[in-house]
C-alpha positions, 0 to 999 in steps of 0.5 A: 731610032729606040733607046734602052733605059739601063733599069736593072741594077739593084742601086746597093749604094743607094741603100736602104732607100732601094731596100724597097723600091727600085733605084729609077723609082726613086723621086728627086724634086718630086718625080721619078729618077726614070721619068727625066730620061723618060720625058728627055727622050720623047723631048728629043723625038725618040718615043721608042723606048725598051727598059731591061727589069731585074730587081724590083722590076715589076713596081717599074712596069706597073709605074710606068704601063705602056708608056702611053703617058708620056706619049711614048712606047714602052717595052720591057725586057726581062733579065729575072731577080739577078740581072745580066749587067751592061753587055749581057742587059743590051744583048737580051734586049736585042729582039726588042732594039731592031737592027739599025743603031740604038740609044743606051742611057744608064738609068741613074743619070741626069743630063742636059746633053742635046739627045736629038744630036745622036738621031741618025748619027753614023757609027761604026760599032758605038758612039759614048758620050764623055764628059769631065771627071767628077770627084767620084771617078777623078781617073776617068775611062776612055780618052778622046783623039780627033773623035775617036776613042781609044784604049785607056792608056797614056794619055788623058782621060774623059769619064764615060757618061752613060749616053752611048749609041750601039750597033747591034754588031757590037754584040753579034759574038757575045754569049746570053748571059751576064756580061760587063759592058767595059771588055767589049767596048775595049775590045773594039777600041784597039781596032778604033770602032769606037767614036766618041765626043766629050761633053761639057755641060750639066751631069750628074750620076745619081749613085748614092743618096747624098746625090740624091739630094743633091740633084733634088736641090738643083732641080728646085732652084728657080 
């Protein structure tokens, strides 16, 4: 199975540490945002590895080369200075992910969720991994009934995670270009395409630099 790292985004809520670097580059407890999911994916036996690059791409692909370090192959997929968001970064990535499932990981995440569980799991057209609302999103996305995730509506809701496993199918009627991940996948809720399972143990979303920190004092206890 490949996985996408989501790469591209610009990190504004990082600034100014992202003025100059980009967002996966930045170091928490001494190492690269990007190098955990990285190390975390070859962990669990998935070395076939694609990052989509927008802004400040190119200090990403000198960093990381070819993979061959982390005994993984890397491969890019380029989206220029804007990017193309969630939807339209997988959909331009396609030639590069095959015609089987694929692993998507958000790139500025820390998670200790079991990846060697979603090899070979079967999907319809996607498979999100949620887990409890933090204090950021205490409304949550998606909520869970007998495996399956349905529309957001009624009842209570999970946070999604930004681990998810896709069929290329889901994309087959998206036009190139920019697009938002969250219409499509509520799309194919409403004819129950979509499974999912909730998570419960160590995330975090390293959106801004208190986060940062914060994930940088976890990784440091003994």
């Amino acid at each position: 199975m490949k996985a996408m790292i989501l790469a591209a985004g610009r990190g504004e809520r990082m600034r100014p540490l992202t003025e100059h670097t980009p967002k996966p580059l930045l170091k928490a407890a001494g190492k690269p945002l990007i190098e955990y999911t990285i190390e975390a994916l070859v962990k669990a036996g998935i070395t076939e590895i694609v990052i989509n690059l927008a802004y400040l791409g190119g200090q990403l692909k000198n960093y990381l080369g070819d993979g061959s370090q982390y005994q993984a192959h890397i491969q890019y997929s380029e989206e220029g200075e804007i990017g193309l968001e969630t939807a339209g970064g997988i959909k331009n990535a396609l030639p590069l992910l095959g015609d089987s499932a694929f692993l998507v990981i958000n790139g500025d995440i820390y998670c200790d969720f079991p990846l060697q569980n979603l090899i070979n799991k079967r999907i319809d057209l996607a498979h999100l991994i949620l887990i409890n609302n933090p204090s950021h999103n205490p409304e949550g996305d998606f909520f869970l009934r007998n495996t399956a995730i349905l529309a957001p509506e009624g009842e209570e809701k999970f946070t999604f995670s930004g681990i998810g496993l896709y069929h290329p199918d889901l994309f087959a009627k998206l036009k190139p270009g920019k697009s938002a991940l969250a219409p499509l996948l509520k799309k194919a809720m409403q004819n129950q395409r979509i499974s999912g399972e909730h998570y419960a143990g160590f995330w975090m979303d390293i959106g801004t630099p208190e986060r940062l920190e914060n994930l940088s004092n976890f990784l440091a206890l003994p």
